[in-house]
ZAKEVEX-545884 format. One record per residue (C-alpha): residue number from 1; residue in one letter; x, y, z. Coordinates in steps of 0.02 Angstrom, whole numbers. Example, Ala and Ser with C-alpha at 12.3 -4.5 7.8 and 13.67 -1.06 7.14 Angstrom:
{1,a,{615,-225,390}},
{2,s,{684,-53,357}},
END
This chain:
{1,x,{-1304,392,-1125}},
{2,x,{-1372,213,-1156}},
{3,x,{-1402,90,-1000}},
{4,x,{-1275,-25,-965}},
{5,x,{-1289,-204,-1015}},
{6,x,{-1229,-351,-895}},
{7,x,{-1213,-508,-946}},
{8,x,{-1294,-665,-807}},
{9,x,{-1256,-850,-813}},
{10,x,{-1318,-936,-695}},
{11,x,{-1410,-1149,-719}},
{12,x,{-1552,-1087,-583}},
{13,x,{-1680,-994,-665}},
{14,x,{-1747,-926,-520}},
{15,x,{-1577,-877,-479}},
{16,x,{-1570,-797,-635}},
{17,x,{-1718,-705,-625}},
{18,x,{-1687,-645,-449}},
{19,x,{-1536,-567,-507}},
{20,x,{-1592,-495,-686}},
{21,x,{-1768,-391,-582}},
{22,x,{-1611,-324,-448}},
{23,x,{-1504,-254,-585}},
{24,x,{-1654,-190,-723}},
{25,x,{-1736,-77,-557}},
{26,x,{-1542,-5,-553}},
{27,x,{-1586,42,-750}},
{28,x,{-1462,-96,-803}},
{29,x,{-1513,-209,-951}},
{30,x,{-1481,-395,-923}},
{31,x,{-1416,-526,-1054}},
{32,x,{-1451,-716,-971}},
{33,x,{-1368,-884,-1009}},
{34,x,{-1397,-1047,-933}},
{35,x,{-1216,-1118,-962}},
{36,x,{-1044,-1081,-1033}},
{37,x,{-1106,-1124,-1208}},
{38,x,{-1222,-984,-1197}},
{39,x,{-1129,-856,-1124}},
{40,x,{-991,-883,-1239}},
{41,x,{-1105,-838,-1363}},
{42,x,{-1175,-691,-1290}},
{43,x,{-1003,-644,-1281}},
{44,x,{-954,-637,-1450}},
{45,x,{-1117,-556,-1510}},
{46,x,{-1104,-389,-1396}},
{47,x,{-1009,-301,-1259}},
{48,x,{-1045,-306,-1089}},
{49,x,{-1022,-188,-940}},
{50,x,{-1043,-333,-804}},
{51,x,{-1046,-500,-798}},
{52,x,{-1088,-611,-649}},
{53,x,{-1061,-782,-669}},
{54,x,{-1103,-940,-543}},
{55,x,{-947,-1039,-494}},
{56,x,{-1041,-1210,-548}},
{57,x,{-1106,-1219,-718}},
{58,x,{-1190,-1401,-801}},
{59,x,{-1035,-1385,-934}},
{60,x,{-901,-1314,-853}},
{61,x,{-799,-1207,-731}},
{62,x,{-868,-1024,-701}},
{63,x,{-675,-982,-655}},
{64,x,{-637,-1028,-856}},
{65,x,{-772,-907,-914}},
{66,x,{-673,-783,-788}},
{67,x,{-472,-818,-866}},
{68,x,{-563,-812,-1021}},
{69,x,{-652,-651,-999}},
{70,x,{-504,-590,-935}},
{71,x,{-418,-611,-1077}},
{72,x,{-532,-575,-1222}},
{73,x,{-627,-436,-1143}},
{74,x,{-526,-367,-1020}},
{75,x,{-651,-202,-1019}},
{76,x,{-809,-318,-929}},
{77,x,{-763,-358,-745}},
{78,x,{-854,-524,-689}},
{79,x,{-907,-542,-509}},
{80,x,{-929,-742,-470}},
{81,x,{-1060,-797,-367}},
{82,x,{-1000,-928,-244}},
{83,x,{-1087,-1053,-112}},
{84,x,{-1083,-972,68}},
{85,x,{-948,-996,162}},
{86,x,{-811,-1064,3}},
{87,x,{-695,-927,25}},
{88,x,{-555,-1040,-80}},
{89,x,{-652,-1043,-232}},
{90,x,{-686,-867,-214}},
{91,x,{-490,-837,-193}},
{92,x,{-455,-946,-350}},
{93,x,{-582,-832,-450}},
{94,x,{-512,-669,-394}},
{95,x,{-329,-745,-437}},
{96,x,{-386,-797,-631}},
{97,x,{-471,-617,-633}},
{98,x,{-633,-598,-559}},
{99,x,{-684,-411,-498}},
{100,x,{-759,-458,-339}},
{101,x,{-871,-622,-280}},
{102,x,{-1051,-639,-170}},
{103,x,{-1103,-798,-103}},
{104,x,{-1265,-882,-119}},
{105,x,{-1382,-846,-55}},
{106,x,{-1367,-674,-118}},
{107,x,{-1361,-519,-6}},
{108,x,{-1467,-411,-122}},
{109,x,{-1373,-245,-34}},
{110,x,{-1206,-333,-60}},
{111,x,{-1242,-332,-224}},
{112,x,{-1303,-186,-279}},
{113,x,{-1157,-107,-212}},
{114,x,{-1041,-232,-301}},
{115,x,{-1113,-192,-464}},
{116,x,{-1091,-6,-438}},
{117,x,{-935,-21,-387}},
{118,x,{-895,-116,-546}},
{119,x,{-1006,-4,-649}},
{120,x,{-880,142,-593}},
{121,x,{-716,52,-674}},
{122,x,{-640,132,-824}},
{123,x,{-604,69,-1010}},
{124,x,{-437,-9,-985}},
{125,x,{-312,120,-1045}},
{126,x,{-412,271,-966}},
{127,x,{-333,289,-832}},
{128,x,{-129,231,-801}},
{129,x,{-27,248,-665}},
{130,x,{75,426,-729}},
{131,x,{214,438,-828}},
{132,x,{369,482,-742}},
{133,x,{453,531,-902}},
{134,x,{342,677,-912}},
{135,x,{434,830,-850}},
{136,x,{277,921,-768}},
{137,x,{213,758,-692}},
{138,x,{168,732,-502}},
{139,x,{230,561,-531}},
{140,x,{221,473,-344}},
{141,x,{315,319,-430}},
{142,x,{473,359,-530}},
{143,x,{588,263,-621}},
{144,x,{621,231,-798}},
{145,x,{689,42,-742}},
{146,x,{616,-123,-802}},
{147,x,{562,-151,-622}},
{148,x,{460,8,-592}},
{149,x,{384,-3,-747}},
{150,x,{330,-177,-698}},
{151,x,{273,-107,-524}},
{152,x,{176,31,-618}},
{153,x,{77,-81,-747}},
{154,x,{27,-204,-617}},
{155,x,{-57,-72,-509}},
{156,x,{-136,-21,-646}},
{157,x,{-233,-183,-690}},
{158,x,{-243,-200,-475}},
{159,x,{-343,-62,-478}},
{160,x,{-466,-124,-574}},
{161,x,{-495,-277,-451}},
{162,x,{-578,-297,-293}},
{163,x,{-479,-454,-243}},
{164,x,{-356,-419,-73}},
{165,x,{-179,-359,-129}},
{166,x,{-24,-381,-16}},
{167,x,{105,-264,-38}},
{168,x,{283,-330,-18}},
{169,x,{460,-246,2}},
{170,x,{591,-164,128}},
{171,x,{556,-17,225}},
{172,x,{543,138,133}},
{173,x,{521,66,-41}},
{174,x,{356,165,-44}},
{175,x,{208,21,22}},
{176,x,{99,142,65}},
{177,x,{122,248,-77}},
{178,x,{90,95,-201}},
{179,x,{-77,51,-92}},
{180,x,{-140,247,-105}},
{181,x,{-125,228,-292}},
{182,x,{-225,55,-308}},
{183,x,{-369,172,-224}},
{184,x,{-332,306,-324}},
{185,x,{-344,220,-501}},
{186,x,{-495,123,-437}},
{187,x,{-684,126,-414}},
{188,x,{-670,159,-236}},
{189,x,{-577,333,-259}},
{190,x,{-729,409,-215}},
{191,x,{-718,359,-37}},
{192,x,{-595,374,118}},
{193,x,{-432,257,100}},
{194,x,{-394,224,276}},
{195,x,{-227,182,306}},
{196,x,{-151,104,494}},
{197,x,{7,29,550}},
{198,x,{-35,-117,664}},
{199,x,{128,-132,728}},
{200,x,{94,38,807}},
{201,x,{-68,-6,886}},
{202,x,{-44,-69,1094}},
{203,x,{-105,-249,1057}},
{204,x,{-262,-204,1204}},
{205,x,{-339,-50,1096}},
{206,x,{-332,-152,926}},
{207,x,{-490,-247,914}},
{208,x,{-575,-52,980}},
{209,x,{-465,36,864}},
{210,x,{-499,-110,701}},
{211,x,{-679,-143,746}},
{212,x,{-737,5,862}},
{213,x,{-819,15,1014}},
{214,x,{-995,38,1129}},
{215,x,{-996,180,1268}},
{216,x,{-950,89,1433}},
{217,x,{-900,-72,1330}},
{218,x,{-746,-50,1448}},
{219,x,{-666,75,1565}},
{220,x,{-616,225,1462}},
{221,x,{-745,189,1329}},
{222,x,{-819,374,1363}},
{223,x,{-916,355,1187}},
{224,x,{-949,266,1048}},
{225,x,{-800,234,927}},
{226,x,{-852,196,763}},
{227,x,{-663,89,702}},
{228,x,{-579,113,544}},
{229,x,{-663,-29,464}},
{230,x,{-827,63,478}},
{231,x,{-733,224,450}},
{232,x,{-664,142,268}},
{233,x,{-823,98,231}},
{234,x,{-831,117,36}},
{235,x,{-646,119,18}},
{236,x,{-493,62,42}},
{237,x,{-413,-6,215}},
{238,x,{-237,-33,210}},
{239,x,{-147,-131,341}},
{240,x,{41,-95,368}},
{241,x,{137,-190,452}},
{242,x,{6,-331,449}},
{243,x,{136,-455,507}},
{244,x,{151,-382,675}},
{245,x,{-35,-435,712}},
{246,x,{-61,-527,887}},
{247,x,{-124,-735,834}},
{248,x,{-269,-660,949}},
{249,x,{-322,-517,811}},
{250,x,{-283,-628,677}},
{251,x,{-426,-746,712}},
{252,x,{-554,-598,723}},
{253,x,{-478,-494,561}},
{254,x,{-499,-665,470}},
{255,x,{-687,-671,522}},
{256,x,{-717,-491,458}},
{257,x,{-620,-538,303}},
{258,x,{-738,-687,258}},
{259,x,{-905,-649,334}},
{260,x,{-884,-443,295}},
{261,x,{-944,-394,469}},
{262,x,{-887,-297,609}},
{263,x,{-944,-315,771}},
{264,x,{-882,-155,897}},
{265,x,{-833,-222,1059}},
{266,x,{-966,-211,1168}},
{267,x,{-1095,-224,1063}},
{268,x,{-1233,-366,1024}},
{269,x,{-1244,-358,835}},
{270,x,{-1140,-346,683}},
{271,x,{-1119,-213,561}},
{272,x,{-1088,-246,394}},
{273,x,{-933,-173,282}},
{274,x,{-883,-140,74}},
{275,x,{-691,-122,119}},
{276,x,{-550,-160,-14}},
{277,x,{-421,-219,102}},
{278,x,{-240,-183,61}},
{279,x,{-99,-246,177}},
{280,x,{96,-228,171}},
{281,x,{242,-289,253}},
{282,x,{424,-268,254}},
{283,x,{453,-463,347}},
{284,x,{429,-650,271}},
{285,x,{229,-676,276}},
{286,x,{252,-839,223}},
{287,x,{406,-875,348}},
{288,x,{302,-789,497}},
{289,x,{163,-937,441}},
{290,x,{315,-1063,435}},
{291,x,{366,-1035,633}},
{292,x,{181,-1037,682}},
{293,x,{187,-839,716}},
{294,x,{44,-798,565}},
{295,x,{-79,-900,535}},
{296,x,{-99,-984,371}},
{297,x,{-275,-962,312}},
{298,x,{-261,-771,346}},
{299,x,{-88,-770,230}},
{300,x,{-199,-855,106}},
{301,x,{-340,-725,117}},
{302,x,{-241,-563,117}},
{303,x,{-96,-630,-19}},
{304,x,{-212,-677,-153}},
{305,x,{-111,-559,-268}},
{306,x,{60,-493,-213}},
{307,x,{137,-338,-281}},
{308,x,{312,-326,-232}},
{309,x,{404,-146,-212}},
{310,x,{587,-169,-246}},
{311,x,{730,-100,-144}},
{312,x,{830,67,-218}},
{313,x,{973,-32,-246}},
{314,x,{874,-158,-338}},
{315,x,{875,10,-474}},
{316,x,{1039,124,-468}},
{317,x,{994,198,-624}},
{318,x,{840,270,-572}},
{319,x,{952,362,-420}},
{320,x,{1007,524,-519}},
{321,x,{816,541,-561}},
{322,x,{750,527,-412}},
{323,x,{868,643,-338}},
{324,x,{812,782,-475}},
{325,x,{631,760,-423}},
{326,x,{663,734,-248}},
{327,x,{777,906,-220}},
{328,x,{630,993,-340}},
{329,x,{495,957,-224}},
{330,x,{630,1011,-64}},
{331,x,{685,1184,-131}},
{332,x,{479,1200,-184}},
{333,x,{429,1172,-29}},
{334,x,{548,1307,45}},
{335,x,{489,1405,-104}},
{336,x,{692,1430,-148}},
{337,x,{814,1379,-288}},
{338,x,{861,1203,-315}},
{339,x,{1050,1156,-266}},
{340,x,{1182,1063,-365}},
{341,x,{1268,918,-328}},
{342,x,{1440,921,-330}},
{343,x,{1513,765,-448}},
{344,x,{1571,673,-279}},
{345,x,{1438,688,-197}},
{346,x,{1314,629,-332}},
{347,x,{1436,488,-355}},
{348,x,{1438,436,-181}},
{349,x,{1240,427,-167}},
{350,x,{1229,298,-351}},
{351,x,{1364,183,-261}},
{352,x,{1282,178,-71}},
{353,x,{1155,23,-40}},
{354,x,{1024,122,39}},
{355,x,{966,11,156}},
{356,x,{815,145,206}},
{357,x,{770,130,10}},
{358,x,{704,295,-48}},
{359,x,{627,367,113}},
{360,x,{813,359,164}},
{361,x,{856,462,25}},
{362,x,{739,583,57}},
{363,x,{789,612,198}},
{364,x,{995,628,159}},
{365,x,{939,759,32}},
{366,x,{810,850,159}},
{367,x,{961,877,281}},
{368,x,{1084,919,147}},
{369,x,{985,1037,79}},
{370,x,{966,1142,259}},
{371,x,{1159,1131,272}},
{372,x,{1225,1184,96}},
{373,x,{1298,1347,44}},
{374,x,{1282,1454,-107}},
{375,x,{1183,1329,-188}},
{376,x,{1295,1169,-209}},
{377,x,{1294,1025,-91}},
{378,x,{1457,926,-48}},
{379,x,{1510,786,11}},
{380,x,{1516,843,150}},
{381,x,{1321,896,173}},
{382,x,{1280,718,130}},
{383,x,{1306,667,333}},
{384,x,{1442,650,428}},
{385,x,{1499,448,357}},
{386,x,{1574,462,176}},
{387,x,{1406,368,102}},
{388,x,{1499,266,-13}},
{389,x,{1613,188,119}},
{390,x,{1484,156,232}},
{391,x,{1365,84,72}},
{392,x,{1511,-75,86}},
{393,x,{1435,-117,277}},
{394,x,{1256,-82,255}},
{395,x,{1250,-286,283}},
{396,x,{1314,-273,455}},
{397,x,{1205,-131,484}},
{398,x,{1066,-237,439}},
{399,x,{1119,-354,533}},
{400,x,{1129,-232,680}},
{401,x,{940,-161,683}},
{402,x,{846,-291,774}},
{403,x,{716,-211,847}},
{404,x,{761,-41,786}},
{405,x,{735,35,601}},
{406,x,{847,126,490}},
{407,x,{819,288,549}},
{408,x,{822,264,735}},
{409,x,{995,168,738}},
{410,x,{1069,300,616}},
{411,x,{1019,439,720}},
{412,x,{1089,352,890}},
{413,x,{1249,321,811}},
{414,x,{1245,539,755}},
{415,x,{1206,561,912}},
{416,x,{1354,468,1014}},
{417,x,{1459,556,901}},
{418,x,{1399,715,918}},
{419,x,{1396,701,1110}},
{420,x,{1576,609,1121}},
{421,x,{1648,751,1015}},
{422,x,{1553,875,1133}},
{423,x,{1635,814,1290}},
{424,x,{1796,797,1234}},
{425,x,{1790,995,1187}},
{426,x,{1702,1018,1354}},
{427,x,{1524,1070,1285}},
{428,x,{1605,1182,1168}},
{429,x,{1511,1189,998}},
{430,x,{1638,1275,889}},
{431,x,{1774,1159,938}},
{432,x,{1687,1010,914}},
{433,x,{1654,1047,748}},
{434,x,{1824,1061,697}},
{435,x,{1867,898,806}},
{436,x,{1729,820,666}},
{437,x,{1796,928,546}},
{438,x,{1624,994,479}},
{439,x,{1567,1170,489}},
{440,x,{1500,1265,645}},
{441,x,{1346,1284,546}},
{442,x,{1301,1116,500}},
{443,x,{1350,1059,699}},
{444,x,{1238,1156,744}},
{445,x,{1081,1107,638}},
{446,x,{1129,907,707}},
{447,x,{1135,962,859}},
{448,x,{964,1046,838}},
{449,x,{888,916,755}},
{450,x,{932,778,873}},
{451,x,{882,893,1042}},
{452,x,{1066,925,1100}},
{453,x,{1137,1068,1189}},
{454,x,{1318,1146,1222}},
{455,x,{1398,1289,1223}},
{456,x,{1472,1416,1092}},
{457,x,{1637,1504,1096}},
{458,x,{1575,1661,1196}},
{459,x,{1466,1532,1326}},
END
């Protein structure tokens, strides 16, 4: 297989020449150019496998020769080389198409890793996001709708980018799912994606649990931890829930961000990092920046390109398709057959909102599936509101979850149901089933599932 071939343009020559003896001992033949005239040239004579560019050129913006590299040879990735420090040019590059950036003066380590990184990226085409049409495929993303096929062909050409991605969209509208694939169809699939909900983290453990920590750095610190920055190292970190960040971590994680180094609490130097970083919320970034509660440079360096998930009911056609696949994987899983839906029932999950998006789905057709009988689920199995009544509030229940999500505040309500219906048949099971007017059988599995106890008929 022949060498690659990358092309340089850069006005410096010793620039130039630093850069061309880094990348010919990595067996990678060099093309150099002086200015945009040149390069332009170069470009039309032969194709390239790299191309890194300086962001100041005698006739002209570097970030053109990026949009138009993007756009006439969308196969060559271009990594700009910036002045230290000018993180907004570098965002503006990465927006108009640039792989990746390094600033001056140039990190010789940093850059051999960038370049095989970018050496690793695919022919455009190669490799797609999968198509859920197919009926064998393991397609995480499914929908035939305009808007999933919009979500799937921009992770796609996201995956063949370096540059931050934020990941927007309501709970359960698959964030995380959309983040693993960005790794997946990238150069970086090779190494860990790393994935952490910062809205789960106590805010006094996040800087140890981000960054790491030295033995003794504090009390508890019985060892070294190395942090999941350090533990992504190669890949992919992806911050969920980013908006839930404490001002105090902000300021740090926008450090890391720019200058790419860690330093564990505790210790006296820095360590440097090659992370992709990913993030995702379901709340207003840009309102959280707008009442002072995010700060606005760090919105600026995680949302340089926004990928937006959208909500289940933003695509009732897609519903009956994703309850096919969904109910395959349940009955595969239990290694039985897969149930049918009786014509209400599939009628009353295409007209409910789904405010828990397609998690929320999931998880209707998980518990319907341990309740049904003789392979058919009703109505009935569906939970105990008729979903299509309740589909006409799921406003007011939004309105109602402050502080608590989907699944929580449906379960509490189950749950003061089950226990009012309980005590007004004195703790007996069978006749407080028939007070709900469901089956003995599926009280029993709520009960179960939501840690109640009571008594049967012969208690």
């Amino acid at each position: 297989m022949d060498n690659p071939t990358a092309l340089i343009v850069d006005d410096e020559p010793d620039i130039r020449e630093l850069l061309e003896l880094t990348l010919l001992r990595m067996d990678i033949n060099t093309v150099t150019a002086a200015n945009l005239a040149e390069a332009r040239e170069a470009l039309a004579s032969q194709v390239f496998q790299l191309c890194l560019a300086d962001m100041r050129l005698p006739d002209g913006d570097g970030i053109d020769l990026v949009r138009e590299i993007h756009q006439q040879h969308p196969g060559t990735p271009v990594a700009m080389i910036t002045a230290h420090g000018n993180m907004e040019t570098a965002i503006e590059a990465l927006k108009a198409g640039a792989f990746d950036f390094v600033s001056k003066p140039v990190d010789l380590s940093v850059l051999r890793k960038l370049v095989g990184t970018a050496l690793k990226l695919q022919v455009p085409g190669d490799q797609q996001v999968c198509d859920p049409a197919e009926e064998d495929a393991q397609c995480p993303l499914r929908g035939d709708s305009a808007a999933m096929e919009k979500v799937r062909n921009l992770i796609s050409k996201l995956a063949r980018s370096q540059a931050p991605v934020h990941i927007t969209g309501e709970s359960g509208t698959g964030k995380e799912l959309a983040a693993r694939l960005i790794h997946q169809l990238g150069p970086r699939n090779d190494k860990p994606f790393v994935a952490v909900n910062c809205g789960a983290i106590p805010h006094e453990l996040m800087e140890s649990e981000l960054f790491g920590h030295k033995k003794g750095a504090f009390t508890g610190a019985v060892a070294d931890k190395s942090g999941l920055f350090v533990e992504a190292e190669g890949g992919t970190l992806f911050l969920d829930e980013v908006a839930d960040l404490p001002l105090s971590m902000q300021v740090k994680l926008l450090r890391v961000i720019q200058e790419k180094m860690v330093r564990p609490v505790g210790a006296t130097g820095e360590i440097r990092i090659d992370v992709r970083i990913i993030s995702a919320t379901h709340q207003n970034l840009a309102q959280r920046v707008q009442q002072g509660e995010f700060r606005q440079d760090l919105y600026y360096r995680l949302n340089v390109i926004e990928l937006h998930m959208p909500a289940l009911r933003e695509r009732p056609d897609d519903i009956p398709g994703l309850i096919e696949h969904l109910l395959g994987n349940i009955a595969s899983n239990y290694q039985q057959a897969v149930p049918k839906l009786q014509e209400d029932a599939l009628e009353a999950l295409r007209q409910h909102d789904f405010p828990g998006n397609v998690r929320e789905l999931e998880n209707i057709l998980e518990r319907a599936f341990a309740l049904c009988e003789n392979g058919i689920i009703t109505l009935d199995d569906l939970g105990m509101l008729d979903l299509s009544s309740h589909a006409a509030n799921a406003d007011s229940v939004q309105k109602r979850l402050p502080g608590e999500n989907l699944e929580d505040y449906l379960a509490r309500i189950e749950k003061d149901i089950l226990l009012k219906a309980l005590e007004e048949s004195g703790g007996n099971k069978t006749s407080a089933a028939n007070r709900l007017g469901i089956s003995f059988r599926s009280f029993r599995y709520r009960l179960g599932k939501l840690d109640i106890s009571g008594k049967d008929d012969a208690e």
